[in-house]
N, CA, C and O atoms as a GROMACS GRO file, in nm:
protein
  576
    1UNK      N    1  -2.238  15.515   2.428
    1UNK     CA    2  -2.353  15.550   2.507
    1UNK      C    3  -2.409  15.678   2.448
    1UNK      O    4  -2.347  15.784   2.436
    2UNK      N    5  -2.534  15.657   2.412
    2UNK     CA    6  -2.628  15.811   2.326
    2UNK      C    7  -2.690  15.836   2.475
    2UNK      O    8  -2.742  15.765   2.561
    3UNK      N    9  -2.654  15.991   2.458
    3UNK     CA   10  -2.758  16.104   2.514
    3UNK      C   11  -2.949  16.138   2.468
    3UNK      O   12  -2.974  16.212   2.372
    4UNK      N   13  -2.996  16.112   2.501
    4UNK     CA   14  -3.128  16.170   2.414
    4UNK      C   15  -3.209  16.311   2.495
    4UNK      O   16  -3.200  16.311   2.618
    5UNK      N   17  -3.281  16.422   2.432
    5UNK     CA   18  -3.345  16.484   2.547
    5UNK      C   19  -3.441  16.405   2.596
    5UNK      O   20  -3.459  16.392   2.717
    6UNK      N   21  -3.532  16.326   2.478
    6UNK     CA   22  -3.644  16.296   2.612
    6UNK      C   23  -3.651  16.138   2.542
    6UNK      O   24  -3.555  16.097   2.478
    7UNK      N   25  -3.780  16.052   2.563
    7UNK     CA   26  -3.781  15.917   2.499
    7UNK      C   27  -3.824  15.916   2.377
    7UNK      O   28  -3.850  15.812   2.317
    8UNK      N   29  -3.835  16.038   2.327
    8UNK     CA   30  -3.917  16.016   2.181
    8UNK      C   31  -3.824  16.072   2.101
    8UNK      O   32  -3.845  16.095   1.981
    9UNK      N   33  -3.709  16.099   2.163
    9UNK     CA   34  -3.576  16.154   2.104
    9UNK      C   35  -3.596  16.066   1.951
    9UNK      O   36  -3.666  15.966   1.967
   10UNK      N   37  -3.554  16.084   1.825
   10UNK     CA   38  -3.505  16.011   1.745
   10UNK      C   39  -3.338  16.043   1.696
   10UNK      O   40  -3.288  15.987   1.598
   11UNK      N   41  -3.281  16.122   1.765
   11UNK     CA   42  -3.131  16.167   1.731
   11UNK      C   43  -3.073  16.223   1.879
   11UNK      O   44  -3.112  16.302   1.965
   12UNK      N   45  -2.938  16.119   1.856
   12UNK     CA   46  -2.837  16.183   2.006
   12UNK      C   47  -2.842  16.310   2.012
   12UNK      O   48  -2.854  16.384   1.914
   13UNK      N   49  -2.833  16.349   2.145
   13UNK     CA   50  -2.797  16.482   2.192
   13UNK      C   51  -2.666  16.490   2.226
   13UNK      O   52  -2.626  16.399   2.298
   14UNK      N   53  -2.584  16.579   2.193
   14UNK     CA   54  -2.436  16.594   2.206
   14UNK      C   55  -2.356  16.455   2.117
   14UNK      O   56  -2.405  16.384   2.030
   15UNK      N   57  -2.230  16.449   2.172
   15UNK     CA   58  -2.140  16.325   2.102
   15UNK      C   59  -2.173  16.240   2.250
   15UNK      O   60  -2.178  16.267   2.370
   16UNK      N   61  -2.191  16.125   2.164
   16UNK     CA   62  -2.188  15.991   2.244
   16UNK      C   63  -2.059  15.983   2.310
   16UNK      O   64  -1.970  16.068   2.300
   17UNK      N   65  -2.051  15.835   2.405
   17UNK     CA   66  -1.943  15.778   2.443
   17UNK      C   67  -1.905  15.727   2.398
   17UNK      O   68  -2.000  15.677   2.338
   18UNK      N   69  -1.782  15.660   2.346
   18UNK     CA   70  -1.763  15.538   2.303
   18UNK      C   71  -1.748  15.462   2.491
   18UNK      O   72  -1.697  15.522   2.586
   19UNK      N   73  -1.789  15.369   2.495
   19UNK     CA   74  -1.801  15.309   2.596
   19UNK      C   75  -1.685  15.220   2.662
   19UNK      O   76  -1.670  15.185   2.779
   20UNK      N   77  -1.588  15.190   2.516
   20UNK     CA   78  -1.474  15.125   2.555
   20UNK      C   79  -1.365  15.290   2.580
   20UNK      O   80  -1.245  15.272   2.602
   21UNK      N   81  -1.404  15.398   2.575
   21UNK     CA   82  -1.311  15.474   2.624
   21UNK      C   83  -1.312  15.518   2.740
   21UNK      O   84  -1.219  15.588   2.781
   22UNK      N   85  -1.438  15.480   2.833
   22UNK     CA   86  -1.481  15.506   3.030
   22UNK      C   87  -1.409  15.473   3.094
   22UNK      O   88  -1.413  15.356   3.133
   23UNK      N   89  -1.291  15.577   3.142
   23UNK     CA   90  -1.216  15.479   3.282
   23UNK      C   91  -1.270  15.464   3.378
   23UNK      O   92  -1.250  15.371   3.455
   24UNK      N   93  -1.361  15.568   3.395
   24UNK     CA   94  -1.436  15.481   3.548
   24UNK      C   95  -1.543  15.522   3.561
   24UNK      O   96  -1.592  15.627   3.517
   25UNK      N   97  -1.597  15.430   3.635
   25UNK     CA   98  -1.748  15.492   3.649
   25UNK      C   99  -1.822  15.458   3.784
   25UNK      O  100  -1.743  15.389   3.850
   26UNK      N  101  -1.900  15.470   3.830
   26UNK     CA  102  -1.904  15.448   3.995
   26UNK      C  103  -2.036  15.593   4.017
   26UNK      O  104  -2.070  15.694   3.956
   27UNK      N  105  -2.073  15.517   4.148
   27UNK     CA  106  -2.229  15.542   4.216
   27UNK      C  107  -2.148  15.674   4.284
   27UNK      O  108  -2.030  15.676   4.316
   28UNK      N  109  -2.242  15.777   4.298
   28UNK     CA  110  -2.231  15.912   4.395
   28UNK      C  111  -2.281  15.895   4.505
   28UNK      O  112  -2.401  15.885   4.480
   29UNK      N  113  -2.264  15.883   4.631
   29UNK     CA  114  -2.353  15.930   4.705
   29UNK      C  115  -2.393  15.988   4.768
   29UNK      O  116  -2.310  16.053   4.832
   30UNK      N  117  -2.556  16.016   4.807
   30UNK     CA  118  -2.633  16.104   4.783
   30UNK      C  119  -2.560  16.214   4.869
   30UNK      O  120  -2.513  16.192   4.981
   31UNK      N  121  -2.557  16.328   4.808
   31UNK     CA  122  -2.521  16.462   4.932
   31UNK      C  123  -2.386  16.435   4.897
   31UNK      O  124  -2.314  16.521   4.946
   32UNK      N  125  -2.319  16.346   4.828
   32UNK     CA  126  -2.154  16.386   4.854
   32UNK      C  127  -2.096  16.503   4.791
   32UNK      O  128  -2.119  16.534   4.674
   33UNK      N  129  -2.026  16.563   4.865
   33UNK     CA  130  -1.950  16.687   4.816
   33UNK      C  131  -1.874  16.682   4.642
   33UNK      O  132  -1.779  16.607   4.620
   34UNK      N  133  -1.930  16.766   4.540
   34UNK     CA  134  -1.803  16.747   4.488
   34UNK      C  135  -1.703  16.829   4.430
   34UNK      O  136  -1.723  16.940   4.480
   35UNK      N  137  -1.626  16.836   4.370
   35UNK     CA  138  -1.468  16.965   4.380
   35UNK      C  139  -1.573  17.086   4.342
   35UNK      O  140  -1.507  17.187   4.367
   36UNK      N  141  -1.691  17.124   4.298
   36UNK     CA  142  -1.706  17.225   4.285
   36UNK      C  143  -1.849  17.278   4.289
   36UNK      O  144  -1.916  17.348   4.213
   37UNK      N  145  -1.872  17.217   4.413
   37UNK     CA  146  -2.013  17.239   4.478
   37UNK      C  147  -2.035  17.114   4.555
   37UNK      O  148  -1.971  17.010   4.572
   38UNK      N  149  -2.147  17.160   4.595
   38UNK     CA  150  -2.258  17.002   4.640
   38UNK      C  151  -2.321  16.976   4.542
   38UNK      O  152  -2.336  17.064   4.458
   39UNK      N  153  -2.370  16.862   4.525
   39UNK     CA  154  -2.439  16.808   4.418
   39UNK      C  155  -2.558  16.821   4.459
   39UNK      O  156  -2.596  16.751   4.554
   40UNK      N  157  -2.649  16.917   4.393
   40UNK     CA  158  -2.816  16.947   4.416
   40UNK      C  159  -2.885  16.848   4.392
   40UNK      O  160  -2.874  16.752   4.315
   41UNK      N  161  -2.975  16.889   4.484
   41UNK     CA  162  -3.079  16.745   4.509
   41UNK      C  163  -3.206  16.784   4.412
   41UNK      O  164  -3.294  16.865   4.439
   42UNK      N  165  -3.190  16.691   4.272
   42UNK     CA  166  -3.312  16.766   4.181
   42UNK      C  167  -3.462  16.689   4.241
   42UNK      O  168  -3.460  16.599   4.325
   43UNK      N  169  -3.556  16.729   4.197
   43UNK     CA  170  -3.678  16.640   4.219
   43UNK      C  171  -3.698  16.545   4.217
   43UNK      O  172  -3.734  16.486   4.319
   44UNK      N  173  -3.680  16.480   4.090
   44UNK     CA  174  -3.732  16.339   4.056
   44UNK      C  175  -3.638  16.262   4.065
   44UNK      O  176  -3.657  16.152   4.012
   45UNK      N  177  -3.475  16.289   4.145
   45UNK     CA  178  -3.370  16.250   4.166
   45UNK      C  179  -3.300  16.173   4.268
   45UNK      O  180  -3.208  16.243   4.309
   46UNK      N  181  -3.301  16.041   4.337
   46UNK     CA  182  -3.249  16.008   4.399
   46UNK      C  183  -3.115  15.910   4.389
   46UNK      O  184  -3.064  15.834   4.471
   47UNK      N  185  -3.077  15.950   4.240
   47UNK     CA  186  -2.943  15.815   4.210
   47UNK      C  187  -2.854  15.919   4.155
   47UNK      O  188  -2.892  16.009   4.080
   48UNK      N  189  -2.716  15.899   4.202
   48UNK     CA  190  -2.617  15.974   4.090
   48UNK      C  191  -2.494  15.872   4.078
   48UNK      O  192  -2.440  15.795   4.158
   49UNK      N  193  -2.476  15.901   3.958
   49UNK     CA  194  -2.360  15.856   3.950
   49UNK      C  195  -2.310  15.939   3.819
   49UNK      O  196  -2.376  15.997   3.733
   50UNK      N  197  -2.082  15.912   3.846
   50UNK     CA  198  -2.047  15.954   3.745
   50UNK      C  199  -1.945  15.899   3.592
   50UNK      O  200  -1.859  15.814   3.615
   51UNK      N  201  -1.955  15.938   3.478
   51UNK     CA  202  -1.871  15.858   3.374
   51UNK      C  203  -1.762  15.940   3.364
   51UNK      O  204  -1.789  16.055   3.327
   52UNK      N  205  -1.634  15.911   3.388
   52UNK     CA  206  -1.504  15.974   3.361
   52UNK      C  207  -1.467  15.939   3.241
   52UNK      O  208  -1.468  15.817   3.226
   53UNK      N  209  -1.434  16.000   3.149
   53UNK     CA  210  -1.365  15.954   3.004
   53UNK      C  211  -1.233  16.062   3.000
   53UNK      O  212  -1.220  16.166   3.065
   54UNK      N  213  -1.153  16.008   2.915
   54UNK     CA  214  -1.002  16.077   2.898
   54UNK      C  215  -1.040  16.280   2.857
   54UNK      O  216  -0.956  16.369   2.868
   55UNK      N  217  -1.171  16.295   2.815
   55UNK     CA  218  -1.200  16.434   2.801
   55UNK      C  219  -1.286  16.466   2.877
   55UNK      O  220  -1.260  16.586   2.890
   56UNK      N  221  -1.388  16.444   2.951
   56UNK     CA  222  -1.455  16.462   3.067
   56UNK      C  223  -1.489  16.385   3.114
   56UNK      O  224  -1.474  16.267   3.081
   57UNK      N  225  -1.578  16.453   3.258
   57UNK     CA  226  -1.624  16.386   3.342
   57UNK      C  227  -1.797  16.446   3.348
   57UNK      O  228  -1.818  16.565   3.371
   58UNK      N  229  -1.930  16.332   3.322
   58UNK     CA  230  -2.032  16.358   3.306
   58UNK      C  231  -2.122  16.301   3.441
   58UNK      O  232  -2.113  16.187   3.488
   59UNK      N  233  -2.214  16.415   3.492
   59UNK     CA  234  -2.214  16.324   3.591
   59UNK      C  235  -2.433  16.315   3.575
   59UNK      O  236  -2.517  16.388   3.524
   60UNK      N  237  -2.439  16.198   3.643
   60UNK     CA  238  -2.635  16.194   3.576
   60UNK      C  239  -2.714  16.148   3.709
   60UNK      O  240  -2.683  16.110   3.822
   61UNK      N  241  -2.803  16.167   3.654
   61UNK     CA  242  -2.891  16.173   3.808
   61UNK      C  243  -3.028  16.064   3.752
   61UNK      O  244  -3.054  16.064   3.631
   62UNK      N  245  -3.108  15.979   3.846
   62UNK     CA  246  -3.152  15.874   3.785
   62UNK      C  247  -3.310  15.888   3.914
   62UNK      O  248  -3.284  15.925   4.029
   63UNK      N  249  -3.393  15.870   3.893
   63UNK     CA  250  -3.465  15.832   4.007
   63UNK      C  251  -3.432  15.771   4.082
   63UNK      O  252  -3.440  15.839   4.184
   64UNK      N  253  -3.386  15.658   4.110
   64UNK     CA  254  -3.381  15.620   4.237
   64UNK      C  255  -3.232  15.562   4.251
   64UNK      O  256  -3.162  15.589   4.154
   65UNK      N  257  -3.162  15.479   4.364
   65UNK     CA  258  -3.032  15.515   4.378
   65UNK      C  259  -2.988  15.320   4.355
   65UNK      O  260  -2.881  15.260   4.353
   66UNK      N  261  -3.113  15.281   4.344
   66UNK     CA  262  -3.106  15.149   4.293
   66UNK      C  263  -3.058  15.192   4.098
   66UNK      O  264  -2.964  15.152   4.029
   67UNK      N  265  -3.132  15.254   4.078
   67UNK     CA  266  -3.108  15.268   3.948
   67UNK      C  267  -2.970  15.317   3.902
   67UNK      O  268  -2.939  15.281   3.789
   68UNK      N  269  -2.892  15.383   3.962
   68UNK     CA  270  -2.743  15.418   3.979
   68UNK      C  271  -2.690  15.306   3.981
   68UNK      O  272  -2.616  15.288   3.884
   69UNK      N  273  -2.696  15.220   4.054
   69UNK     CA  274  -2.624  15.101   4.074
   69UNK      C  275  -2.602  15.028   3.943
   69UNK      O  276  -2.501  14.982   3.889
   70UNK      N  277  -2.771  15.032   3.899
   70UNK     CA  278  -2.770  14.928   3.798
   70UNK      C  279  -2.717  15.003   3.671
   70UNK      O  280  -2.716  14.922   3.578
   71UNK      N  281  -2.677  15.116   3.633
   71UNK     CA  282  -2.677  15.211   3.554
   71UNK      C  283  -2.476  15.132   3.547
   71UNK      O  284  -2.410  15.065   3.467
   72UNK      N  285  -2.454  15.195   3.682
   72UNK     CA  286  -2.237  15.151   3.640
   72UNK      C  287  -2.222  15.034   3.631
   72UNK      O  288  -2.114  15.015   3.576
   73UNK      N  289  -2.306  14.876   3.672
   73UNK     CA  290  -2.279  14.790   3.659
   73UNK      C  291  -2.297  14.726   3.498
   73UNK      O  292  -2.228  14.629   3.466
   74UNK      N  293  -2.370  14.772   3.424
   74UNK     CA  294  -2.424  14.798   3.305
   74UNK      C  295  -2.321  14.839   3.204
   74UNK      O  296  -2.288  14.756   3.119
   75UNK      N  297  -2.267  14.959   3.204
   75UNK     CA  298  -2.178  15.027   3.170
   75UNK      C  299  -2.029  14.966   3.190
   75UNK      O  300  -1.931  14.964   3.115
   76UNK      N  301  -2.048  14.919   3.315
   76UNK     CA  302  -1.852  14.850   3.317
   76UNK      C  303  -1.905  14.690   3.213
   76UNK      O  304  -1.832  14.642   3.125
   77UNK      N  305  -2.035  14.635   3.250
   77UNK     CA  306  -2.010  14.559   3.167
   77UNK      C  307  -2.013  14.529   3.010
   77UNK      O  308  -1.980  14.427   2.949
   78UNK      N  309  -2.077  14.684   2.951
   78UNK     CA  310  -2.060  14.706   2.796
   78UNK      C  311  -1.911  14.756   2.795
   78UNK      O  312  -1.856  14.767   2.686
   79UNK      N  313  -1.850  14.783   2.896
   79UNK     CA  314  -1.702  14.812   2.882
   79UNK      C  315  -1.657  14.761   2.860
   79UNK      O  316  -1.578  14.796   2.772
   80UNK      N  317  -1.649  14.639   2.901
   80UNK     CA  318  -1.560  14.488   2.926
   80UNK      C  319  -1.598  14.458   2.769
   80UNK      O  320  -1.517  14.463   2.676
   81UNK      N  321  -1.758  14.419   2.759
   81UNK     CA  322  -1.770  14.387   2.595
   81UNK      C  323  -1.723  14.393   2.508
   81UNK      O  324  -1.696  14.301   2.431
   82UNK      N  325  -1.698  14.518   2.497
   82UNK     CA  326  -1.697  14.661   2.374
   82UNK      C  327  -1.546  14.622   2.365
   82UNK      O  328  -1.495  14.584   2.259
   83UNK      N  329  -1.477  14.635   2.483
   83UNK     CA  330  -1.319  14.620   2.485
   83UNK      C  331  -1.287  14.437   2.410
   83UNK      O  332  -1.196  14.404   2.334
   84UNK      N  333  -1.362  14.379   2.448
   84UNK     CA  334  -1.339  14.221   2.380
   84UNK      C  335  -1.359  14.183   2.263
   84UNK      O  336  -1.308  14.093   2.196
   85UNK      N  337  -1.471  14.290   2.234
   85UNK     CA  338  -1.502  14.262   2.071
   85UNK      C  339  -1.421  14.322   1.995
   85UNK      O  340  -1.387  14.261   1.894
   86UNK      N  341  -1.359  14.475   2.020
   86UNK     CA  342  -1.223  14.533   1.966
   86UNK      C  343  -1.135  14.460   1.951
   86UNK      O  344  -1.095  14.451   1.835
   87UNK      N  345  -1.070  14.385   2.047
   87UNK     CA  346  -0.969  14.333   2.056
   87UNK      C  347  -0.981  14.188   1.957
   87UNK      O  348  -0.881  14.128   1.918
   88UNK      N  349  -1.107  14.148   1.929
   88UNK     CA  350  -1.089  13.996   1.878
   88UNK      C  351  -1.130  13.896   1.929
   88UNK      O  352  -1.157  13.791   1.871
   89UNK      N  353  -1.144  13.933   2.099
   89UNK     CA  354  -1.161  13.793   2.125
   89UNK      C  355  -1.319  13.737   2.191
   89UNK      O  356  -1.333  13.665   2.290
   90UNK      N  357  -1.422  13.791   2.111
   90UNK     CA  358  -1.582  13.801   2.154
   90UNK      C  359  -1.551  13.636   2.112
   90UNK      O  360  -1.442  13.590   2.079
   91UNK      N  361  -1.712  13.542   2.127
   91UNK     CA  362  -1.679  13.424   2.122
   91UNK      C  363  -1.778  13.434   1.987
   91UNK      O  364  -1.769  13.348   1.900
   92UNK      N  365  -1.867  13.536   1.975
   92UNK     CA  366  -1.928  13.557   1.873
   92UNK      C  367  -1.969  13.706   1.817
   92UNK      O  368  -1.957  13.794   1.903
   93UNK      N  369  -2.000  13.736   1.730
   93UNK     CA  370  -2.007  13.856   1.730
   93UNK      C  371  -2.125  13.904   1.625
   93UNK      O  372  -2.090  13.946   1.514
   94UNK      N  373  -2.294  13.898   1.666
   94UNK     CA  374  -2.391  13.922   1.565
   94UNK      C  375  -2.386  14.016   1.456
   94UNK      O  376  -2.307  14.110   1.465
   95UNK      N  377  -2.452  14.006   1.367
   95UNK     CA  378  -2.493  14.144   1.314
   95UNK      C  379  -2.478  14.300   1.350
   95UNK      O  380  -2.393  14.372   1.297
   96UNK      N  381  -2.577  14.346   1.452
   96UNK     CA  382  -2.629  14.421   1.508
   96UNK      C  383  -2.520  14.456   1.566
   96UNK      O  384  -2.502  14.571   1.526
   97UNK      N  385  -2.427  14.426   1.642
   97UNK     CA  386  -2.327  14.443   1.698
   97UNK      C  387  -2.231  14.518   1.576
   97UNK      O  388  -2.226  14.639   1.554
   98UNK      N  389  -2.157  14.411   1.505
   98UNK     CA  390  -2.079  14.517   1.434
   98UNK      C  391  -2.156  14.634   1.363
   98UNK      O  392  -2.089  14.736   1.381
   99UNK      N  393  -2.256  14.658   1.296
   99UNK     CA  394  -2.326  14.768   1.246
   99UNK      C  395  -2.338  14.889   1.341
   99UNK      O  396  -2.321  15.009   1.316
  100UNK      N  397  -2.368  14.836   1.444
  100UNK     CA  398  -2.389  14.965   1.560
  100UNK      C  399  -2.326  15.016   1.586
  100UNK      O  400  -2.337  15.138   1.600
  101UNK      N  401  -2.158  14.908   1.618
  101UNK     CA  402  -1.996  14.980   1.644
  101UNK      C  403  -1.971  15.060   1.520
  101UNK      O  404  -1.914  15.169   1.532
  102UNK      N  405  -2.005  15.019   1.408
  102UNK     CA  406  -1.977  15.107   1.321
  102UNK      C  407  -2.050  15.287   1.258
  102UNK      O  408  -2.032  15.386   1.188
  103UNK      N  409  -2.121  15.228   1.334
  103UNK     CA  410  -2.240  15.347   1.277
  103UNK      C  411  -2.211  15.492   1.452
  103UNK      O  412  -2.218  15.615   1.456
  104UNK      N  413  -2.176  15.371   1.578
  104UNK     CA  414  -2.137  15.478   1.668
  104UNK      C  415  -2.008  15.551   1.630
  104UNK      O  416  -2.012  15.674   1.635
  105UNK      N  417  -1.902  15.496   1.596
  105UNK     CA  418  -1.766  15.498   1.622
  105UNK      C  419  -1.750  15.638   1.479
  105UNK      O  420  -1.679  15.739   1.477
  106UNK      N  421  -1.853  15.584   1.374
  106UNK     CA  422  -1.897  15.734   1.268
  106UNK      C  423  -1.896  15.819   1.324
  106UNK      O  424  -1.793  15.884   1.305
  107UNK      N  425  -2.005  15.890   1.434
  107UNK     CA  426  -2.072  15.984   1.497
  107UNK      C  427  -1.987  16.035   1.618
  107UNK      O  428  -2.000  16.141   1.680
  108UNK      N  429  -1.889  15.924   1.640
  108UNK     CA  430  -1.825  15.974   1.728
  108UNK      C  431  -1.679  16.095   1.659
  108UNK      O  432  -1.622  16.190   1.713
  109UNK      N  433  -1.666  16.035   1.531
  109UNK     CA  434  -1.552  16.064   1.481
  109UNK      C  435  -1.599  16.200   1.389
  109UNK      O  436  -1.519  16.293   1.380
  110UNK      N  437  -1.726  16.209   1.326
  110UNK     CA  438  -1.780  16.372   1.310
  110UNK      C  439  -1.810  16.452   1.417
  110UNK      O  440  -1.817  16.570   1.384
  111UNK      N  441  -1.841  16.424   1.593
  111UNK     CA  442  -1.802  16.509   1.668
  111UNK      C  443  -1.700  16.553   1.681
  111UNK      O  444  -1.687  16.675   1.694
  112UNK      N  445  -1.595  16.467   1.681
  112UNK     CA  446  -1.487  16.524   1.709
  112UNK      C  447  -1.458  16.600   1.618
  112UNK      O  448  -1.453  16.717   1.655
  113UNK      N  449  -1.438  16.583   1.519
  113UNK     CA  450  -1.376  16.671   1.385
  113UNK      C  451  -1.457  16.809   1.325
  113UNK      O  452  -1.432  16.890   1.236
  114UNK      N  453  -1.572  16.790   1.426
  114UNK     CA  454  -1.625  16.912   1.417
  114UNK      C  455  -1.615  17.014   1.542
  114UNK      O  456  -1.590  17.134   1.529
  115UNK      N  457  -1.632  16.967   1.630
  115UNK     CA  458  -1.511  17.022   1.777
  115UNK      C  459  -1.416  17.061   1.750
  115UNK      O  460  -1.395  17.165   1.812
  116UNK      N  461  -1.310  17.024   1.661
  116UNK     CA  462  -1.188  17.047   1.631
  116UNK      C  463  -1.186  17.169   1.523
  116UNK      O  464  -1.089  17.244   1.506
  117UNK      N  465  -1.267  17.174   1.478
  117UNK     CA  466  -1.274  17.262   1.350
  117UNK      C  467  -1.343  17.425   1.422
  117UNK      O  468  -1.314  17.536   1.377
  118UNK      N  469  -1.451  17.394   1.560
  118UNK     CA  470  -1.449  17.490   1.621
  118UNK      C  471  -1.377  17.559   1.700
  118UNK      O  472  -1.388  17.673   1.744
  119UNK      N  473  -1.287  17.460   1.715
  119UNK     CA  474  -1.158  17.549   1.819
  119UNK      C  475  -1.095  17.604   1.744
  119UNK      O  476  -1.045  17.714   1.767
  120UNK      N  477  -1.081  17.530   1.619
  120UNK     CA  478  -0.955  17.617   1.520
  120UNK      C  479  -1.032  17.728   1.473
  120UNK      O  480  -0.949  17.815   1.444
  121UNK      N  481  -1.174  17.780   1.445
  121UNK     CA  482  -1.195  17.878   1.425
  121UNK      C  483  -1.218  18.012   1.566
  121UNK      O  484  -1.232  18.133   1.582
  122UNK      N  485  -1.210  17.903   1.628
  122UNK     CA  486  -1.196  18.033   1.761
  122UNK      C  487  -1.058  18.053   1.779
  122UNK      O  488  -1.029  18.168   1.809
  123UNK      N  489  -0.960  17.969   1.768
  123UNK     CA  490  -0.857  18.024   1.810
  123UNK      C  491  -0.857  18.151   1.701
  123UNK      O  492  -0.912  18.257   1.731
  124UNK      N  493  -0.810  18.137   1.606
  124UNK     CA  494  -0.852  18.195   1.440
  124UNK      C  495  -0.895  18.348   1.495
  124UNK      O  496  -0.836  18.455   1.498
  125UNK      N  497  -0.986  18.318   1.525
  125UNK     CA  498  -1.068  18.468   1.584
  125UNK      C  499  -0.969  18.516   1.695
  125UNK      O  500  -0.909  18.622   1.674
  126UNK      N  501  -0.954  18.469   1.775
  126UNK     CA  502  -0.883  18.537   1.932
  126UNK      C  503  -0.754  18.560   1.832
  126UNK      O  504  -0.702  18.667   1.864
  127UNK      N  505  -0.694  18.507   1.740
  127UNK     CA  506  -0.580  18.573   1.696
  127UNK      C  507  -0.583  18.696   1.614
  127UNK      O  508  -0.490  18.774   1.596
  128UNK      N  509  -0.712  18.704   1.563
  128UNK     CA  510  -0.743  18.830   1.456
  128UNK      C  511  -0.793  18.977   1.567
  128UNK      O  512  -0.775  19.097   1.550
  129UNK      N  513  -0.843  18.918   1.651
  129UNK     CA  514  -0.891  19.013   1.744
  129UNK      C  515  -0.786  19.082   1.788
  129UNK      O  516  -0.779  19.204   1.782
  130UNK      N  517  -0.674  18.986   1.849
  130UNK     CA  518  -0.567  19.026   1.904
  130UNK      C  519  -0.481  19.108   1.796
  130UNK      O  520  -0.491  19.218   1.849
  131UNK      N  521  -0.423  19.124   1.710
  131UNK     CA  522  -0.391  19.198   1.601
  131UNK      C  523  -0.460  19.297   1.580
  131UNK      O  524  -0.392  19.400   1.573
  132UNK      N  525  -0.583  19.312   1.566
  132UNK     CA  526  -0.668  19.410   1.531
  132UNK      C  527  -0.648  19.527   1.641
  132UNK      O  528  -0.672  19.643   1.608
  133UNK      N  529  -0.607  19.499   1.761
  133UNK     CA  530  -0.642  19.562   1.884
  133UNK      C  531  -0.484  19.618   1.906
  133UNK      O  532  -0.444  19.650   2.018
  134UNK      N  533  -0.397  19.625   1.783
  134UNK     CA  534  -0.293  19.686   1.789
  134UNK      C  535  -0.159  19.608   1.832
  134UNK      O  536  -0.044  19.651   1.835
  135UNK      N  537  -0.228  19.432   1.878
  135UNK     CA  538  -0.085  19.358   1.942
  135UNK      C  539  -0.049  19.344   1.789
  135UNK      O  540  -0.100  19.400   1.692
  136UNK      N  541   0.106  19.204   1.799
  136UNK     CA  542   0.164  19.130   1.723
  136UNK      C  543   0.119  19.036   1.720
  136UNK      O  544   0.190  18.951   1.667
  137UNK      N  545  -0.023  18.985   1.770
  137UNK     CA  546  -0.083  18.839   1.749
  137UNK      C  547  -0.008  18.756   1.867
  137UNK      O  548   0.076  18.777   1.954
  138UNK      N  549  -0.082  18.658   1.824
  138UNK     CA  550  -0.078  18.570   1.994
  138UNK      C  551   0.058  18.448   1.941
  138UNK      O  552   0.049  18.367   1.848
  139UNK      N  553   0.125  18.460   1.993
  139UNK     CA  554   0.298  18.389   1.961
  139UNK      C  555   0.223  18.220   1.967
  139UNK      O  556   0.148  18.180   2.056
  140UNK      N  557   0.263  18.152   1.862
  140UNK     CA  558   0.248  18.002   1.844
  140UNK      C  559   0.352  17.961   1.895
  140UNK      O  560   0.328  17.841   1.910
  141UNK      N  561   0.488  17.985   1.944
  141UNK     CA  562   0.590  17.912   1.993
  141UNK      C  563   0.696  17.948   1.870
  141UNK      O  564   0.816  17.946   1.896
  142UNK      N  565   0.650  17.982   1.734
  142UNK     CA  566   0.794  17.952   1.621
  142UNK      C  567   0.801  18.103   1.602
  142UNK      O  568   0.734  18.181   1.669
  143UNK      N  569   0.914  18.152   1.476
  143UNK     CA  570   0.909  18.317   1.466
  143UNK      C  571   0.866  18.294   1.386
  143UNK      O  572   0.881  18.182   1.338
  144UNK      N  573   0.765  18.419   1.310
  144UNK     CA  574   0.689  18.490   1.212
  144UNK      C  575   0.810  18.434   1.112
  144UNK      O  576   0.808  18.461   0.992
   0.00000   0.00000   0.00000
């Protein structure tokens, strides 16, 4: 699933989903509390719902609350897809289909590895800082 800012987007915003990695996904509703606020009521907003994946939880807001609906039913069923065509057992499987899995599953795999490469330079830093500031550096678990 691509993010875009607006419709004339021609490039995702942030890292996509892979869609076969959503454990759940499901309608908000409206005004429901959640662990760390209420969920604000934007303008042009009357649908929410949210996508849980094994690294977050994203949550989107839709005009209307019909459109929520149709938004997770959509989504569980590119889930189901996505998961059948991985596995082997699609009954067919076009063109367009494998090119796309391949061209997402790319983009998904240079986010990550570039995520990864920013933590390691922050950790990197918080350890130089920490040294600099007169400690022994921040203990990895093994001895020097």
């Amino acid at each position: 699933m691509y993010k875009f800012v607006n419709d004339v987007s021609s490039s995702p915003k942030g890292s996509p989903i892979a869609v076969d990695e959503i454990l759940e996904v499901h309608v908000i509703p409206q005004g429901q509390f959640l662990e760390d606020g209420v969920l604000s009521s934007l303008p042009d907003a009357d649908g929410y719902f949210v996508v849980t994946t094994v690294w977050k939880r994203q949550y989107y807001a839709v005009p209307t609350a019909e459109d929520s609906r149709m938004w997770v039913e959509t989504l569980r069923h590119a889930r189901q897809e996505a998961i059948t065509r991985k596995m082997g057992h699609a009954r067919d499987q076009p063109y367009p289909y494998n090119f796309i899995d391949t061209q997402a599953s790319a983009l998904v795999t240079s986010k990550r590895r570039i995520r990864a490469q920013i933590q390691k330079a922050n950790w990197r830093e918080m350890e130089l800082v920490a040294m600099g500031a007169g400690g022994s550096g921040i203990s990895r678990g093994y001895p020097a």
